[in-house]
C-alpha positions, 0 to 999 in steps of 0.5 A: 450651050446652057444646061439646067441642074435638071438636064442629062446630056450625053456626047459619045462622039468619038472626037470629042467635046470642044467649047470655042466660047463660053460654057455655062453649066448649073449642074454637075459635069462628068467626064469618061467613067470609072476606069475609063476616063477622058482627057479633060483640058482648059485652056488659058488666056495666055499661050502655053496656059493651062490645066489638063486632066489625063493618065490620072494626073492634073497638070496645071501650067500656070499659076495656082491661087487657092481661097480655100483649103487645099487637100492633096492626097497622091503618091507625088506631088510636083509644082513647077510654077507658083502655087499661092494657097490663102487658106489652110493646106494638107499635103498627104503624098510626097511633095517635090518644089524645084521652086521657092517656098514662101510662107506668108509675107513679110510682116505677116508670117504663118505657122509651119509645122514639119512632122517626124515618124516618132509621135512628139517629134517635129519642127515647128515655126511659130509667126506670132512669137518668132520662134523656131522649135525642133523636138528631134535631133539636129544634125548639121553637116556645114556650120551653124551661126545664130545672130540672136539667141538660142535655146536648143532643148534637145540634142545638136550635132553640128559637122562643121563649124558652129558661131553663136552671136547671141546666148546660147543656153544648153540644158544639158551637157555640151560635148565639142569633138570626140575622144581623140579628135577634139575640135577648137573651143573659144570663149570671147571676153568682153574686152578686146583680147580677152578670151578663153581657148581650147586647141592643141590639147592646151587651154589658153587663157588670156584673161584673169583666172579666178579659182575658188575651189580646187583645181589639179593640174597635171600638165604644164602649168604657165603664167604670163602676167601677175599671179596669186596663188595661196598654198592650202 
């Protein structure tokens, strides 16, 4: 069937359309009319492949290569196979992934941006520089470890255990615990067994202590090693 841009045809047979072969259209197609559409189906080469338009909504069973921009404005979205978009994306429903999410490739990363309910709030990862920036509050409930450093500009509430393997660099103030269910706090030196450590309501040092201002010490005060203590 070949149908110019200037050729109206209509089928209101009441089975239906079906193309066994193939279908060459130059014109626009259109299917059902307002409020009483029609089912829409295309299959593919493999079994169980394909993409139907019904009950307003499109189901795609197969996989999804987009060249272009992607824009998806329904109430949900659900992707259940892959969906590989090379070009910008704007999702303005929900969006429900029971797969992997991948961004970019390795070596060739791309900028992801996740939007808050407050203006200014968001997090944002940034491929040319590497960096991970969350102007929010950060509120993890398991542990966090970093191997590199890292620079946290708000807030961070950590319910677990926290390991910082590189320069953790705090612009603000650093609370561990709360008042009357404090948490253990340790700072490793640099050479083995050297460390500084807060638990059980005690600090134990196990490296040089050097105080150059004043220092009150209303508990009990113990000193394993040599001392130099100069009286005021």
């Amino acid at each position: 069937l070949m149908a110019s841009a200037n050729t109206h045809l209509t089928l209101a047979q009441a089975t239906g359309f079906a193309a066994t072969g193939a279908f060459s259209l130059a014109g626009n197609l259109k299917v059902g009319a307002d409020g009483a559409g029609k089912t829409v189906t295309f299959y593919g080469v493999s079994t169980g492949s394909s993409v139907t338009y019904a009950a307003d909504k499109l189901s795609v069973k197969s996989n999804v290569d987009v060249l272009g921009s992607l824009a998806l404005t329904g109430a949900s979205v659900h992707l259940t196979s892959s969906l590989a978009v090379t070009g910008n994306s704007a999702l303005i429903g929900t969006l429900g992934v029971t797969g992997a999410v991948t961004v970019g490739a390795n070596g060739s990363g791309n900028d992801l941006t996740l939007y808050g309910a407050t203006a200014g709030s968001g997090l944002t990862w940034r491929a040319a520089t590497n960096t991970l920036r969350l102007r929010g509050v950060l509120d993890l409930v398991g542990g966090v470890t970093t191997s590199a450093n890292g620079q946290i500009d708000g807030e961070l509430t950590v319910g677990g255990g926290a390991s910082v393997g590189g320069e953790l660099a705090s612009g603000g103030g650093l609370t561990v615990g709360a008042n009357g269910n404090g948490g253990d706090v340790t700072f490793y030196g640099a050479s083995a067994g050297s460390a500084v450590k807060f638990a059980g309501d005690m600090l134990d040092v196990t490296a040089a202590l050097m105080v150059s201002g004043d220092a009150d010490i209303t508990g009990t005060f113990t000193v394993q090693g040599n001392s130099d203590i100069t009286a005021p």
